[in-house]
N, C-alpha and C positions, 0 to 999 in steps of 0.2 A: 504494500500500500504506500508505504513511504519512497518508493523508488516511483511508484505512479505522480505521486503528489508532487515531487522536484522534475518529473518529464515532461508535465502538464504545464508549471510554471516555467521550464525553459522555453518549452512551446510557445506562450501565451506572449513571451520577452522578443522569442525570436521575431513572432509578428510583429510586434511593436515596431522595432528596429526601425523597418524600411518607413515606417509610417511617424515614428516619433523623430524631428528635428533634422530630417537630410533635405526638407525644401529653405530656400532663403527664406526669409523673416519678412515680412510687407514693405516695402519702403515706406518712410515718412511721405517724401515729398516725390514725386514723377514728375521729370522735365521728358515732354516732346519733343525730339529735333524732328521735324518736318518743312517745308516749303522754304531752304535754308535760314532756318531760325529755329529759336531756342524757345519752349512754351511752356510756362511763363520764365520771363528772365529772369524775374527776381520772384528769390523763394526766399521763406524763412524756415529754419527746424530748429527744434531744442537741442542743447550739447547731447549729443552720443546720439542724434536721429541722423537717419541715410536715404539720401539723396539716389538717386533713378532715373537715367537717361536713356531714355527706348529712340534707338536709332529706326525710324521710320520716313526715310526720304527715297523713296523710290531705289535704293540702291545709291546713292550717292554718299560717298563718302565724307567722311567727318573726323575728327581729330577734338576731342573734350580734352581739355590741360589747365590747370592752375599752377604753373611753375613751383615744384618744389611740394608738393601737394598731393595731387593727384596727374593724372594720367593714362585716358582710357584706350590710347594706342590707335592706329589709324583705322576705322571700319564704317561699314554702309548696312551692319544689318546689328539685330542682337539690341541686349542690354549692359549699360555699364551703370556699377553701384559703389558710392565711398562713404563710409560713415566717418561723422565729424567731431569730432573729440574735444576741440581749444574752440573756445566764442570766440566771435570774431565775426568781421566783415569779410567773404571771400569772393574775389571776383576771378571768373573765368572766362576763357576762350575756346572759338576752332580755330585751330593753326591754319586748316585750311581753307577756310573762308573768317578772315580776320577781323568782319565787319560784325559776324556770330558774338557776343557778349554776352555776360549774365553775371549775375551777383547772388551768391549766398551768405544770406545771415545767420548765424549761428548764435541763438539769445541759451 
């Protein structure tokens, strides 16, 4: 019975697994890139809330960077996520369309 009882609770752990904590966490805040531009550009989130940028411009590449900061590397599809640790003002760019802007506040 007692060999039932820890097989049944391994089991029960095993399922868990795949279903307890292997997806990311919600983001705070979701920035849009589409129609070359950043939506909305200025966000705010609280210390330790994470930001969300869903690259959705038809395939068109993009480049998110805050020098020293973050850096979501060059892509046209997918999502990139940083969570923010220090308050602050942060303002960011695309390198590749440098006209792209945006500003995170971090209260």
């Amino acid at each position: 019975m007692r060999r039932w009882i820890i097989g049944f609770g391994l089991a029960v752990a095993a399922t868990c697994v795949p279903a307890c904590g292997t997806e990311d966490p919600v983001p705070d805040v979701v920035v849009e890139i589409s129609n070359v531009q950043f939506s909305p550009m200025d966000v705010t989130v609280e210390h330790g809330g994470t930001v969300e940028w869903r690259f959705d411009d038809g395939g068109l590449l993009h480049h998110v960077e805050s020098p020293g900061l973050f850096d979501s590397g060059i892509t046209g599809d997918g999502t990139f996520r940083h969570t923010f640790e220090s308050v602050g003002v942060y303002e960011y760019s695309c390198s590749v369309h440098p006209y792209m802007i945006g500003v995170i506040t971090v209260l």
